[in-house]
C-alpha positions as CSV (number, residue, x, y, z in Angstrom):
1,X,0.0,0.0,0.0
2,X,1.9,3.3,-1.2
3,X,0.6,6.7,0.2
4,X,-1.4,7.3,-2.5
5,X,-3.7,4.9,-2.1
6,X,-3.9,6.3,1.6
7,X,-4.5,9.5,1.2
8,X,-7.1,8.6,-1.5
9,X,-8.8,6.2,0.8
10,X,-8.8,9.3,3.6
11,X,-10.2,11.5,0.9
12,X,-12.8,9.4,0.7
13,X,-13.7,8.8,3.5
14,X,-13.5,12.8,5.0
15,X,-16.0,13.2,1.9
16,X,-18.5,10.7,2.8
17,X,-18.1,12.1,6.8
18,X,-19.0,15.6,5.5
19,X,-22.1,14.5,3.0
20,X,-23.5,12.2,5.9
21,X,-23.2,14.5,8.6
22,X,-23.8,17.8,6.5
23,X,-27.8,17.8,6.8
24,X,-27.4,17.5,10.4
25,X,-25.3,20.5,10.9
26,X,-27.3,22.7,8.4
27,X,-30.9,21.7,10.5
28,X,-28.8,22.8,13.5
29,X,-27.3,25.6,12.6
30,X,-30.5,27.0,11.1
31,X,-32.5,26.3,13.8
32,X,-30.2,27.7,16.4
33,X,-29.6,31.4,14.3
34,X,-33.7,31.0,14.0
35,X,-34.1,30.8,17.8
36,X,-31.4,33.0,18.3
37,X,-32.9,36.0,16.4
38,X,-35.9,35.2,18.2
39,X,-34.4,35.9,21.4
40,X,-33.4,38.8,20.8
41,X,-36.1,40.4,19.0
42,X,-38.1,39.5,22.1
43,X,-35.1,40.0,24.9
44,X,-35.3,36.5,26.3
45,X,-32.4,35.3,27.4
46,X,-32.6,31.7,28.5
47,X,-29.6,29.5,27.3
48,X,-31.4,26.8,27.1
49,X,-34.4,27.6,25.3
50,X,-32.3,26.8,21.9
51,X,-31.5,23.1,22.6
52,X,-35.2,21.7,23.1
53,X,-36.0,23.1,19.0
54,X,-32.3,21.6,18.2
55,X,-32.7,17.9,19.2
56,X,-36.1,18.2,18.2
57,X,-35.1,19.3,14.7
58,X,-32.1,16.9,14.8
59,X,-34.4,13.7,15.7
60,X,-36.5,14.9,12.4
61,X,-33.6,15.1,10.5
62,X,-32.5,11.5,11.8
63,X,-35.8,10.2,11.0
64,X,-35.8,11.2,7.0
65,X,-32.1,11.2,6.2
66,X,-31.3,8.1,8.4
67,X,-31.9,5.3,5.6
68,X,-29.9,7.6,3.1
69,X,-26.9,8.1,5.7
70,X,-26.7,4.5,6.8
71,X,-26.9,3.4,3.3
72,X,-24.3,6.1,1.8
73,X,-21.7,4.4,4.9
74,X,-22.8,1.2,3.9
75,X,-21.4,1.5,0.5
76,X,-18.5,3.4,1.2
77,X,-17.5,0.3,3.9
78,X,-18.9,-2.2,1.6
79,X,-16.3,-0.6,-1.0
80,X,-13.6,-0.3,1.3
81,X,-13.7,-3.9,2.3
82,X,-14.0,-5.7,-1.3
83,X,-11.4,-3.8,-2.4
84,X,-9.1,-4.8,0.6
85,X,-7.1,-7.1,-1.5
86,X,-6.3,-4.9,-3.9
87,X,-4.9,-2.2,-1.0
88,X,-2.4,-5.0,0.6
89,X,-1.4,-6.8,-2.9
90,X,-0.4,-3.0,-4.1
91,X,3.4,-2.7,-4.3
């Protein structure tokens, strides 16, 4: 296995991190400037009102993208592993 097979498998694999968890983070960060502005237009200033409408948001998020993100790291492991022969057989 030469480095660039490595760094093309870490490639990889920080691209499929970012595309899996990049709905989460863009629910979360949305929601959180949402609530944010709302606290200030109205002058509340409870720290914790923002992370009841985050994990709510998240769980929603879990519940339609789940299938897709399990499934888009199912194929980048199922990929990773029948091509395993192939990474230790490289000169």
């Amino acid at each position: 296995m030469n480095e660039n097979l490595v760094v093309d498998i870490a490639r990889e694999a920080i691209y499929v991190i970012i595309k899996v968890s990049a709905p989460i983070l863009v629910v979360s960060l949305v929601v959180g400037l949402v609530v944010s502005i709302l606290q200030t237009v109205t002058s509340i200033q409870e720290h914790t009102l923002t992370f009841v409408p985050k994990l709510i948001a998240i769980l929603i998020v879990l519940i339609l993208f789940g299938n897709w993100m399990l499934t888009t790291l199912k194929e980048f492991m199922i990929n990773l592993f029948s091509n395993f022969s192939y990474y230790i057989s490289v000169p």
